[in-house]
Backbone and ligand atoms as CSV (ligand in chain L), in Angstrom:
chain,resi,resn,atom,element,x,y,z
A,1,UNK,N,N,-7.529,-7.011,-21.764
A,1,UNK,CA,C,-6.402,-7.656,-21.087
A,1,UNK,C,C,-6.855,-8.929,-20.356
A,2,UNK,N,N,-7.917,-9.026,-19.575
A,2,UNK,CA,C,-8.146,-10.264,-19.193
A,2,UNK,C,C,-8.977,-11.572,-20.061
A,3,UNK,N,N,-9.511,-10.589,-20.869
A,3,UNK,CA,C,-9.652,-11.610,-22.306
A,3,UNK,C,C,-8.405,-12.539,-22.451
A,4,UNK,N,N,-7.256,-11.669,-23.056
A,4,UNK,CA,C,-6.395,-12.124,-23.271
A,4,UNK,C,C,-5.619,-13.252,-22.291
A,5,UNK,N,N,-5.781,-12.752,-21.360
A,5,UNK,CA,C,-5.118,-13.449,-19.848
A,5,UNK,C,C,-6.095,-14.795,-19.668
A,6,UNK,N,N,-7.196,-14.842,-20.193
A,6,UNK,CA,C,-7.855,-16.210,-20.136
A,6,UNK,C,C,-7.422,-16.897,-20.841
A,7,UNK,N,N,-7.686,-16.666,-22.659
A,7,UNK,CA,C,-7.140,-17.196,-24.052
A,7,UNK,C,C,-5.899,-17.528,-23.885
A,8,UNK,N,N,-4.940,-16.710,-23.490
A,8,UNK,CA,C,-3.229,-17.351,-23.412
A,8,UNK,C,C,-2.617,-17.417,-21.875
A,9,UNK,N,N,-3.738,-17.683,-21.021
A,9,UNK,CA,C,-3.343,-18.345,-19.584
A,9,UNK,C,C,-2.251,-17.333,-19.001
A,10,UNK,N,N,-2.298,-16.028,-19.566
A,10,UNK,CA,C,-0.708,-14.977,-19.202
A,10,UNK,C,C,-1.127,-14.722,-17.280
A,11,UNK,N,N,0.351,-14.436,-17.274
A,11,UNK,CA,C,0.542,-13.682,-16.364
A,11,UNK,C,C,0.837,-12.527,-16.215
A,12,UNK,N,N,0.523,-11.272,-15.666
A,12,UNK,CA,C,0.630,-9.622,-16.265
A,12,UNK,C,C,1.460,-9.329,-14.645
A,13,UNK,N,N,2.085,-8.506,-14.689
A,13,UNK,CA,C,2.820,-7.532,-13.499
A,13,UNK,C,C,2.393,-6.337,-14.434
A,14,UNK,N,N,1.425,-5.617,-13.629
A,14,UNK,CA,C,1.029,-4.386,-13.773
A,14,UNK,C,C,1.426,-3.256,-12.330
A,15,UNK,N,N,1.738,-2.303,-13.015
A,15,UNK,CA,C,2.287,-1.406,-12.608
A,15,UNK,C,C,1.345,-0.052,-12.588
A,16,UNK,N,N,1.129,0.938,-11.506
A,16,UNK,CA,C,-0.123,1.798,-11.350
A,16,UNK,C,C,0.122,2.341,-10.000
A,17,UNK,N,N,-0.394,3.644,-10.268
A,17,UNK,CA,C,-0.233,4.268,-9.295
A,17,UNK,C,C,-1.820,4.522,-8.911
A,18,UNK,N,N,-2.868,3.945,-9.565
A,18,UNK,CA,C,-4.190,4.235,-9.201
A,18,UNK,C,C,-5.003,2.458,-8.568
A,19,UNK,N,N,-4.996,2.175,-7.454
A,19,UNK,CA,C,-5.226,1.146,-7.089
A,19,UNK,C,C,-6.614,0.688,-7.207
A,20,UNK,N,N,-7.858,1.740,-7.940
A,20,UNK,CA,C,-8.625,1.642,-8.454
A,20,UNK,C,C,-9.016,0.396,-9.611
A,21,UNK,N,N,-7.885,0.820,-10.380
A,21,UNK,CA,C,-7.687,0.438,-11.661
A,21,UNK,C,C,-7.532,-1.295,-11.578
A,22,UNK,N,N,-6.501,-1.638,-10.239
A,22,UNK,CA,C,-6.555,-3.167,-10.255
A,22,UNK,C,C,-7.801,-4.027,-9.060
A,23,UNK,N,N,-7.929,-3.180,-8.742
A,23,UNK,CA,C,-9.255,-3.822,-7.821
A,23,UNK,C,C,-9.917,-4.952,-8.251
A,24,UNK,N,N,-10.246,-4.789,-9.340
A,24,UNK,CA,C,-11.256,-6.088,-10.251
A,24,UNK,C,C,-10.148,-7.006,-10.880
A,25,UNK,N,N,-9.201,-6.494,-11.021
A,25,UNK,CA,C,-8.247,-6.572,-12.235
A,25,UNK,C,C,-7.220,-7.930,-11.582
A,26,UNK,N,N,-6.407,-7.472,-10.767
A,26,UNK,CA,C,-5.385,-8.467,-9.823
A,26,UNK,C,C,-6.220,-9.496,-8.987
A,27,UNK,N,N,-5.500,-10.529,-8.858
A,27,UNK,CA,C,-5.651,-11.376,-7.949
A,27,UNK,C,C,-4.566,-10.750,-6.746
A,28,UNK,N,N,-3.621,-10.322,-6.690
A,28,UNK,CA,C,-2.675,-9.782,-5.432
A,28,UNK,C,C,-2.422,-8.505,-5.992
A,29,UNK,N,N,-1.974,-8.148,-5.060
A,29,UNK,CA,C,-1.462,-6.700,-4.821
A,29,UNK,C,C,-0.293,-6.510,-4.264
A,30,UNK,N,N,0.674,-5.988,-4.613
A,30,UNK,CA,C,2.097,-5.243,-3.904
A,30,UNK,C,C,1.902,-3.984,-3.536
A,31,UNK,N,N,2.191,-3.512,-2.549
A,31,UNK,CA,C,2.026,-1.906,-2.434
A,31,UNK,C,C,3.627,-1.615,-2.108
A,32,UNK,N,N,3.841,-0.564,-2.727
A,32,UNK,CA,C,5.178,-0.077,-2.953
A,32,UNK,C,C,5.530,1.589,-2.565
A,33,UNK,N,N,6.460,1.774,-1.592
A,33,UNK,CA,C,6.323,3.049,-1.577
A,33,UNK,C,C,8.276,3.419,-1.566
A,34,UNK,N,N,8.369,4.279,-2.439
A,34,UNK,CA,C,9.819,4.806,-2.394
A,34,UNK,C,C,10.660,3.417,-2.745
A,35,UNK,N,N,10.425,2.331,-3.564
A,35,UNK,CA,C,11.014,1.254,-4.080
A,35,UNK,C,C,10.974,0.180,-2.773
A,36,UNK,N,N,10.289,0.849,-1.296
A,36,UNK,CA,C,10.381,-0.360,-0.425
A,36,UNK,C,C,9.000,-1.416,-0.250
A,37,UNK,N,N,8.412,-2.537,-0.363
A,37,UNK,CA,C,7.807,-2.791,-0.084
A,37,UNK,C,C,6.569,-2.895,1.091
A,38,UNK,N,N,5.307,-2.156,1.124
A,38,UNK,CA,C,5.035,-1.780,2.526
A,38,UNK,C,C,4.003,-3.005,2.779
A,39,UNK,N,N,3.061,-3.111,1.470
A,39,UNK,CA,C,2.311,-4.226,2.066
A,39,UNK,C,C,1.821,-5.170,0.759
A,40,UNK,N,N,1.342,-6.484,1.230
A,40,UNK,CA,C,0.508,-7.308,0.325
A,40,UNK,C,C,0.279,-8.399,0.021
A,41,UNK,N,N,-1.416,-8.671,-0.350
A,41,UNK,CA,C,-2.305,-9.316,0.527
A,41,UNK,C,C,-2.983,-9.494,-1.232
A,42,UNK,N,N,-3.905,-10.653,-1.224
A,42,UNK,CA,C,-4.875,-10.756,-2.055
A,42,UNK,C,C,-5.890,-9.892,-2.615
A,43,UNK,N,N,-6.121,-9.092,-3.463
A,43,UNK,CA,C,-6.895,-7.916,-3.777
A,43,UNK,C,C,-7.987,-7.690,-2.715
A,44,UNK,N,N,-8.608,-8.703,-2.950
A,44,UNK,CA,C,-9.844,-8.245,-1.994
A,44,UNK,C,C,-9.608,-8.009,-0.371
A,45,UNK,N,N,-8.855,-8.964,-0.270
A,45,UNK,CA,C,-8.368,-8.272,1.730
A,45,UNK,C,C,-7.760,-7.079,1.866
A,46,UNK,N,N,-6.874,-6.540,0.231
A,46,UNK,CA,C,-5.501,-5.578,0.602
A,46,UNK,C,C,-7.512,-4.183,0.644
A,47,UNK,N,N,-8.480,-4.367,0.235
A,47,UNK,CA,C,-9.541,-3.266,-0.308
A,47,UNK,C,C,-10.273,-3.285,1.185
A,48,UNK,N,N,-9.927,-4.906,1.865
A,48,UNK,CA,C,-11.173,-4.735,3.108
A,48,UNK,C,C,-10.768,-4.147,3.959
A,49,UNK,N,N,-9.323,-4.491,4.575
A,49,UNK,CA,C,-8.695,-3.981,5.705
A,49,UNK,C,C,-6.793,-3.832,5.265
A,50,UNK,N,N,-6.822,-2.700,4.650
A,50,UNK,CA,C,-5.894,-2.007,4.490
A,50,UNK,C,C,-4.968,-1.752,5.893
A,51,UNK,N,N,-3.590,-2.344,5.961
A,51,UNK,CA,C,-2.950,-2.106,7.270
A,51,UNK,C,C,-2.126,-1.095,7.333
A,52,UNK,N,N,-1.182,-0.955,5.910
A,52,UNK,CA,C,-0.312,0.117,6.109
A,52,UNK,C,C,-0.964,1.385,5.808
A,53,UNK,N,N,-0.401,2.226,6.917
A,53,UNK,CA,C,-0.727,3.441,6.687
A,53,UNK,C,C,-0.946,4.384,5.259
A,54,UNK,N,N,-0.085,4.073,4.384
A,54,UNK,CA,C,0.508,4.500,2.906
A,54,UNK,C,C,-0.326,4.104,2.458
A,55,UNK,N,N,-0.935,2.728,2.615
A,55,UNK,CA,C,-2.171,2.308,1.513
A,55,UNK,C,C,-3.717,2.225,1.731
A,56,UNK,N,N,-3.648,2.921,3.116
A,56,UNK,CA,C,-4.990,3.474,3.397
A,56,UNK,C,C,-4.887,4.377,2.635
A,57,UNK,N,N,-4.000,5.493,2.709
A,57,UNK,CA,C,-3.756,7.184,2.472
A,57,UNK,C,C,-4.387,7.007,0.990
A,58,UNK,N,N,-3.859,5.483,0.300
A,58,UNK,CA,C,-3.738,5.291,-1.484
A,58,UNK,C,C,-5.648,5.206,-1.538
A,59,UNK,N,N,-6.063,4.246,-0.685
A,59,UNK,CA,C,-7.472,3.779,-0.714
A,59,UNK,C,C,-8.427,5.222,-0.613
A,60,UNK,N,N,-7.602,5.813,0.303
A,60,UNK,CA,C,-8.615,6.955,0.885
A,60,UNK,C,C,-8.880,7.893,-0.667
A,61,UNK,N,N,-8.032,7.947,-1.641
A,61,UNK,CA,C,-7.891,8.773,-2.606
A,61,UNK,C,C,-8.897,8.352,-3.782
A,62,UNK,N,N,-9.392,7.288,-3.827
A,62,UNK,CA,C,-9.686,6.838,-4.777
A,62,UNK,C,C,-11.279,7.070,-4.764
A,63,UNK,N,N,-11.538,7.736,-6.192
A,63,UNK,CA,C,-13.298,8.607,-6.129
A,63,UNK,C,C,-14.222,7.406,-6.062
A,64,UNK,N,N,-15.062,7.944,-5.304
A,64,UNK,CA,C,-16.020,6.742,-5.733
A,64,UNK,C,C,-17.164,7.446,-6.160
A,65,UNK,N,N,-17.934,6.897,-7.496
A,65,UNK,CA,C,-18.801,7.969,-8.086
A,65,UNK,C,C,-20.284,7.737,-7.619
A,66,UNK,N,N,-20.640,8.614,-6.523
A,66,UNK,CA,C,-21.941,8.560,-5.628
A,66,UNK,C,C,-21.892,10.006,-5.037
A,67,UNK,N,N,-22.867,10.668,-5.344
A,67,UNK,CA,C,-22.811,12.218,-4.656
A,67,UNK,C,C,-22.873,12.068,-2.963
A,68,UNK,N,N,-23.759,10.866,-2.561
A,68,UNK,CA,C,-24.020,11.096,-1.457
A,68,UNK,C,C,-22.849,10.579,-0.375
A,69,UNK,N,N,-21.861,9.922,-1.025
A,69,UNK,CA,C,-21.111,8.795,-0.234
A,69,UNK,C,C,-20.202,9.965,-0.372
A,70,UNK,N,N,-20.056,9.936,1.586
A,70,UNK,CA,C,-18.817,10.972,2.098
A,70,UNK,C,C,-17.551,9.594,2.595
A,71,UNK,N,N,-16.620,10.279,2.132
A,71,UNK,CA,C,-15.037,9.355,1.900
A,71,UNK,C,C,-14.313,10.024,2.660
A,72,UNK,N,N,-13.565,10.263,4.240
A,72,UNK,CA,C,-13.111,10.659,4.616
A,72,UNK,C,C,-11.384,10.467,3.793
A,73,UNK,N,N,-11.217,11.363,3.210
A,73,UNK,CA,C,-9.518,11.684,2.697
A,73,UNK,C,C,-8.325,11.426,3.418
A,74,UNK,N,N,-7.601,10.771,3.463
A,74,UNK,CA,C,-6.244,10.755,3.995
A,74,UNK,C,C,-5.330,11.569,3.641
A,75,UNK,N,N,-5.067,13.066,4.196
A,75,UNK,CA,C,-4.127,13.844,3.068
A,75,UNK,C,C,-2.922,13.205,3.555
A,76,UNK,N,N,-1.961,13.275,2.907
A,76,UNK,CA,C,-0.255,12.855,3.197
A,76,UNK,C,C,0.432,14.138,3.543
A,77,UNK,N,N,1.184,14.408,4.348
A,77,UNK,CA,C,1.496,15.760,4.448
A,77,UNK,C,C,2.779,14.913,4.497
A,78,UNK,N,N,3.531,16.747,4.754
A,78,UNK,CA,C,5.290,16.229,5.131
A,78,UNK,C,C,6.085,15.959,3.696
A,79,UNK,N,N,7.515,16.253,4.076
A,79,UNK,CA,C,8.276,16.308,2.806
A,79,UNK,C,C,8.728,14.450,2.487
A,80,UNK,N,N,8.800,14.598,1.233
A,80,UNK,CA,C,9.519,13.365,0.774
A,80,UNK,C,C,10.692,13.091,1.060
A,81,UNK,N,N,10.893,11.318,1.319
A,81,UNK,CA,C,12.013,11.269,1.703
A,81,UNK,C,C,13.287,11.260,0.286
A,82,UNK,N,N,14.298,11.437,0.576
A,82,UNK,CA,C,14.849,11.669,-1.002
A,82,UNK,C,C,14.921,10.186,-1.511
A,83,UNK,N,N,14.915,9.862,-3.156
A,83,UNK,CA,C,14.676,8.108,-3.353
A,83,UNK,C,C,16.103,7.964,-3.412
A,84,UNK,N,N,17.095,9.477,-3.589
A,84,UNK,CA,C,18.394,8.596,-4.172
A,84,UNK,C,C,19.289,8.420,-2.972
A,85,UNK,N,N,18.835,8.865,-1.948
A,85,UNK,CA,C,19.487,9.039,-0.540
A,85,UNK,C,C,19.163,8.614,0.270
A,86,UNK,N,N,17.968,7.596,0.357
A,86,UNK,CA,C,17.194,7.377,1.488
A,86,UNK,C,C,17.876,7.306,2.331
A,87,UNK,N,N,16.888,7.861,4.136
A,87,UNK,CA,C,17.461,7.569,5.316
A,87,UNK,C,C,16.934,5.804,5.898
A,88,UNK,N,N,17.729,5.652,6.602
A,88,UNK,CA,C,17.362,4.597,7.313
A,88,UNK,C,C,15.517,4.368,7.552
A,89,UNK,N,N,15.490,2.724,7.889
A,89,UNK,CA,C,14.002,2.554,8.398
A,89,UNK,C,C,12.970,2.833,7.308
A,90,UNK,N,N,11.864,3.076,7.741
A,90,UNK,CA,C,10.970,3.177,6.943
A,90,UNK,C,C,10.896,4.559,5.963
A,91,UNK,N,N,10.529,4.183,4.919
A,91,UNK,CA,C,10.421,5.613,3.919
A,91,UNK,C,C,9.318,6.347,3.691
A,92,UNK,N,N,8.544,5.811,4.289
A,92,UNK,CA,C,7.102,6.716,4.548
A,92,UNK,C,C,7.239,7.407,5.648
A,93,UNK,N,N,8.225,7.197,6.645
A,93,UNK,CA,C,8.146,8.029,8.214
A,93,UNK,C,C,7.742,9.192,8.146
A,94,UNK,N,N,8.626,9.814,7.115
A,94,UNK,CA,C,8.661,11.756,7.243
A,94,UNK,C,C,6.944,12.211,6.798
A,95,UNK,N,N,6.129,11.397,5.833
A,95,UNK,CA,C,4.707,11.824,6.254
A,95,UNK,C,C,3.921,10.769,6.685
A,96,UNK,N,N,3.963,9.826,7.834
A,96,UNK,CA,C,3.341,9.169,8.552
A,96,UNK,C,C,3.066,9.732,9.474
A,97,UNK,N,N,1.472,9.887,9.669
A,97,UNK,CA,C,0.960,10.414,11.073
A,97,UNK,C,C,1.315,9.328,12.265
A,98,UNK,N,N,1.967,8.385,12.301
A,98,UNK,CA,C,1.703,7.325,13.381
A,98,UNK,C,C,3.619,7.236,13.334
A,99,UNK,N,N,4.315,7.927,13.016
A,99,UNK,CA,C,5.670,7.860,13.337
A,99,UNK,C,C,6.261,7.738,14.556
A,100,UNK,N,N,7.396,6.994,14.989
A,100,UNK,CA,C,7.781,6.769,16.114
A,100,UNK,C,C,9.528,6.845,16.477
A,101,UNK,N,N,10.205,6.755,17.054
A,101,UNK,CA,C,11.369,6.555,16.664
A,101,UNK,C,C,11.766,5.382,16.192
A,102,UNK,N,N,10.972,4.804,16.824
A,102,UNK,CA,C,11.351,2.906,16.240
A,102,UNK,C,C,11.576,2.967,14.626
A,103,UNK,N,N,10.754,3.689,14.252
A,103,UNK,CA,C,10.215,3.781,12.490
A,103,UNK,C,C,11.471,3.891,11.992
A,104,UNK,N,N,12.326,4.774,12.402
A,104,UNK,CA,C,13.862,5.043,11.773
A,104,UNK,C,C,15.068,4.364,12.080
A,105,UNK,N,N,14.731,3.746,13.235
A,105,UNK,CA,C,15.993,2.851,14.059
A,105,UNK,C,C,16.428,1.274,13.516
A,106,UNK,N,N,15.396,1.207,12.517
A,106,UNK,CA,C,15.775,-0.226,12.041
A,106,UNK,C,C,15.258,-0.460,10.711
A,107,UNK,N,N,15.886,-1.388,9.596
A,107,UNK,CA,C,14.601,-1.530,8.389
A,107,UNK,C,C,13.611,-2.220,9.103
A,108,UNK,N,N,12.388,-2.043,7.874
A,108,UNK,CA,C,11.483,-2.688,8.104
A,108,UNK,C,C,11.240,-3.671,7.146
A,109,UNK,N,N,10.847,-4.867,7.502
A,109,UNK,CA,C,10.232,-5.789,6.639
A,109,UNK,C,C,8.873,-6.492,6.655
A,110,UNK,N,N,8.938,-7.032,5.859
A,110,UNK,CA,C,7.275,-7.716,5.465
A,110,UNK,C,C,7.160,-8.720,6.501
A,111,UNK,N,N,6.034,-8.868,7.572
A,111,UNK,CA,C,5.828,-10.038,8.279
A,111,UNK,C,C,4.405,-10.404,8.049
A,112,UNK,N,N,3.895,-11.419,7.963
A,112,UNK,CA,C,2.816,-11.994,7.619
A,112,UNK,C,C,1.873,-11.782,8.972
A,113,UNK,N,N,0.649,-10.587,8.443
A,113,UNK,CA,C,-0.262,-10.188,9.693
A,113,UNK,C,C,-1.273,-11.405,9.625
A,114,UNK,N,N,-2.249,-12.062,8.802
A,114,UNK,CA,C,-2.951,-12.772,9.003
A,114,UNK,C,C,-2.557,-13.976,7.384
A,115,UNK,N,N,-3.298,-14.713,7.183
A,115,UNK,CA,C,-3.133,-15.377,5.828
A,115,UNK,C,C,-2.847,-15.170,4.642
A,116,UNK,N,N,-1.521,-14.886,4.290
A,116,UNK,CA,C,-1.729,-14.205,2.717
A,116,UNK,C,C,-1.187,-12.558,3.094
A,117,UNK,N,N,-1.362,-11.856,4.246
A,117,UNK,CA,C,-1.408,-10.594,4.218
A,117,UNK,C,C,-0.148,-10.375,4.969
A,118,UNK,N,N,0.745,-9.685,4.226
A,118,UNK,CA,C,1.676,-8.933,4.863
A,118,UNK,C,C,2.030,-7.760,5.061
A,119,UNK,N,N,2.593,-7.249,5.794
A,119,UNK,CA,C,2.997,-5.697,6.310
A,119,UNK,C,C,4.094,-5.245,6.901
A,120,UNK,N,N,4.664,-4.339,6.505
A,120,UNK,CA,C,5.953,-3.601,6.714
A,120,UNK,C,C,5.982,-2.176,7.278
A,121,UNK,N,N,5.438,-2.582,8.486
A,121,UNK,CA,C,4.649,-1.543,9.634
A,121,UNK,C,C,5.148,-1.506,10.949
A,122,UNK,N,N,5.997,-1.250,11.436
A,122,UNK,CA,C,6.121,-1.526,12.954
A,122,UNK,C,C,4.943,-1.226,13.813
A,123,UNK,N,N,4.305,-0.347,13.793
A,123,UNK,CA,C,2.847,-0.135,14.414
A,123,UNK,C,C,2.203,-0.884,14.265
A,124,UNK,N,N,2.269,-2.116,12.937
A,124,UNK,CA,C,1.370,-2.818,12.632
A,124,UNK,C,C,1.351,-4.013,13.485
A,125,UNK,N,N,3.473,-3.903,13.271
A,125,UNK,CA,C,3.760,-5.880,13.070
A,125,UNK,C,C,3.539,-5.425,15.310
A,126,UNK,N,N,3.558,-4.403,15.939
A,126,UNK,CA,C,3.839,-3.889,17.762
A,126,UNK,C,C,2.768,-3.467,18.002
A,127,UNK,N,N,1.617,-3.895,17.905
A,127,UNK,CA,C,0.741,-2.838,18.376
A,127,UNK,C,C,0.279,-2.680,19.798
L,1,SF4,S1,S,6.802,1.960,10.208
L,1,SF4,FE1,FE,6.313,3.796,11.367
L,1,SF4,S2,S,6.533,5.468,9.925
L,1,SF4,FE2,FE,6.412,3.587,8.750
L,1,SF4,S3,S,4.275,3.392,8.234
L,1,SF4,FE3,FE,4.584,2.256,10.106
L,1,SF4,S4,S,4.126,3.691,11.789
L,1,SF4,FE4,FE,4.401,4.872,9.903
């Protein structure tokens, strides 16, 4: 694919639920959760300092093949929010460890945390 993407100058929207997979691969990143946008930043910043909660949880998952390298896990707990019903605010709330009421009282949108990097975090954009 990036053969190709050199030879015919393409542009790809790839789609993945393993953020592994585009690490090398993307120049940007979207992170997407429940069809809302939570964060995104240039590959390599979205890998250095991950802001939203959801895409740590995504980072934390991903194996890295070294016996000795301990990866502290992000489990996700908590029920899903429904996609065809969503409630108000953010759609990660119901398993966000860092939930607040704010989280539900308003949408959230993308605000630009540093250059290039955005986030759809109230914890993030209030800290
Ligand atoms: S907006 Fe609230 S619930 Fe959503 S990810 Fe941020 S802290 Fe968690």
């Amino acid at each position: 694919m990036q053969d190709l993407q050199d030879e015919l100058h393409l542009t790809y929207l790839f789609i993945t639920h393993d953020l592994s997979v585009v690490k090398h691969f993307a120049t940007d990143i979207l992170v997407m959760y429940l069809g809302q946008m939570v964060e995104m930043a240039p590959s390599k910043t979205l890998f250095e300092n991950p802001m939203h909660p959801y895409t740590q949880a995504l980072l934390s998952a991903i194996p890295v093949p070294d016996p000795d390298f301990k990866m502290e896990r992000i489990a996700m707990k908590g029920e899903l929010t429904s996609p065809i019903n969503p409630e108000p605010g953010c759609r990660f709330a119901k398993r966000c460890p860092y939930v607040s009421q704010v989280c539900t009282s308003r949408e959230m949108v993308l605000i630009e945390m540093e250059p290039g990097h955005f986030v759809s975090c109230q914890m993030v954009q209030n800290p």
